[in-house]
C-alpha positions as CSV (number, residue, x, y, z in Angstrom):
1,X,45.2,-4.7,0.0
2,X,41.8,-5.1,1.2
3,X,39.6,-8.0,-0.3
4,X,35.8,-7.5,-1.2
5,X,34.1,-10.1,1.4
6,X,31.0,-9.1,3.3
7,X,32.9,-7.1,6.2
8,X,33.9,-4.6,3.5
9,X,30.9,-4.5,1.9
10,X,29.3,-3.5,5.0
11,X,31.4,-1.0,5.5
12,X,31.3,0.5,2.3
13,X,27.6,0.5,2.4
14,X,28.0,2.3,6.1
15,X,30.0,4.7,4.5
16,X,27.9,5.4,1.8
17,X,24.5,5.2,4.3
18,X,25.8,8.8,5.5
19,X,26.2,10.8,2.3
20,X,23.3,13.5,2.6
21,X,21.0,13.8,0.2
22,X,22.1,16.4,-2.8
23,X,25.6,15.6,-2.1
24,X,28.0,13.1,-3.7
25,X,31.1,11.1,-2.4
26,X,34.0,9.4,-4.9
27,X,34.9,6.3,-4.2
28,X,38.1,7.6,-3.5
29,X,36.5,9.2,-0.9
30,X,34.5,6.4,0.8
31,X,37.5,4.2,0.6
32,X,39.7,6.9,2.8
33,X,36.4,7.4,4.8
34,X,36.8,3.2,6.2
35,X,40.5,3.4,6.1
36,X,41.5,1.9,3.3
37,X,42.9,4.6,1.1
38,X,44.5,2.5,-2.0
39,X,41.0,0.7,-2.4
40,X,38.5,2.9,-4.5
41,X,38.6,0.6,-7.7
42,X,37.3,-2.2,-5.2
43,X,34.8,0.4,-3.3
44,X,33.2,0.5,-7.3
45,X,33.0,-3.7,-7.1
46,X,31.2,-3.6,-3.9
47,X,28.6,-1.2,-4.7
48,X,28.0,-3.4,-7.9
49,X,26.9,-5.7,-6.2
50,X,25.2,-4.0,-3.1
51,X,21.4,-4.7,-4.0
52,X,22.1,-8.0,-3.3
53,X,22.5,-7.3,0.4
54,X,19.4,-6.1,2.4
55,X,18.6,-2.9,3.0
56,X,18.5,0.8,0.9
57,X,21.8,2.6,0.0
58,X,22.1,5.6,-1.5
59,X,24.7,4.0,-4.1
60,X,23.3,6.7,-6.9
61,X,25.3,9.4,-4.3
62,X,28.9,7.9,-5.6
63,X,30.7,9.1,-8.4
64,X,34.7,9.0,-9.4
65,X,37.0,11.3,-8.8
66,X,36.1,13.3,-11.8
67,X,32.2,13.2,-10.7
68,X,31.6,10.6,-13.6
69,X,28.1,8.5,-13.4
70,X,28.6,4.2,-12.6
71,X,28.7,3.2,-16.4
72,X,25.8,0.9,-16.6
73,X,23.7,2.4,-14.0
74,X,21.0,4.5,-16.4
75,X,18.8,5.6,-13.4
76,X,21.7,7.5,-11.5
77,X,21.1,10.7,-12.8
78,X,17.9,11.1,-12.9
79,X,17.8,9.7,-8.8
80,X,20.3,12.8,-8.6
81,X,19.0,15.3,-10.5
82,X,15.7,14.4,-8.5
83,X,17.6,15.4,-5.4
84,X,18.6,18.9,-6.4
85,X,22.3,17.6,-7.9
86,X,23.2,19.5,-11.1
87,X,25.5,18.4,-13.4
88,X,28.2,20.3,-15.6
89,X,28.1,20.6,-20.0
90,X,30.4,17.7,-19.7
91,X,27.8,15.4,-18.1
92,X,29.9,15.4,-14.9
93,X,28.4,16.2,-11.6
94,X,29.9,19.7,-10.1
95,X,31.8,18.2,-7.3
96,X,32.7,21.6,-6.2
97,X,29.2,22.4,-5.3
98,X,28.0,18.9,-4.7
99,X,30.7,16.9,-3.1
100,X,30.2,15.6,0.5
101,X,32.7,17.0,3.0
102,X,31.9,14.9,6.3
């Protein structure tokens, strides 16, 4: 199991670097993307705690696997609705329109 220490966070944040804009990953997703499938709970942790490393991800771009917004993170939708993202009645984003396919 991978462990969240500054070479993972990187990559996460790599990961996460490439997402286009008006498009969404899971963290699901960006955990299979750096090769470490089993590891999208600790993909969550690291963007958590990604403004504390230089430099400006598109965190707002990552949802779960049901296109749920980061609980906590108030601005999310309104960064993604600025960027064209529409969201179902539910309050989920569409992940069939809107999901990233690399």
């Amino acid at each position: 199991m991978a462990k969240l220490n500054e070479d993972f966070l990187y990559e996460v944040l790599e990961a996460v670097a490439e997402i286009p804009r008006g498009k969404v990953a899971t963290y699901g997703q960006i955990a299979t993307l750096i090769g470490k499938d089993k590891n999208a709970r600790l993909v969550g942790k690291a963007l958590q705690i990604s403004s504390l490393y230089e430099g400006d991800y598109p965190c707002h771009r990552v949802v779960n696997s049901s296109g749920r917004l980061a609980p906590g993170f108030d601005e999310q939708k309104e960064l993604l609705l600025e960027e064209g993202v529409l969201f179902k009645d539910n309050g989920h984003v569409n992940l069939k329109i809107f999901q990233w396919c690399e």
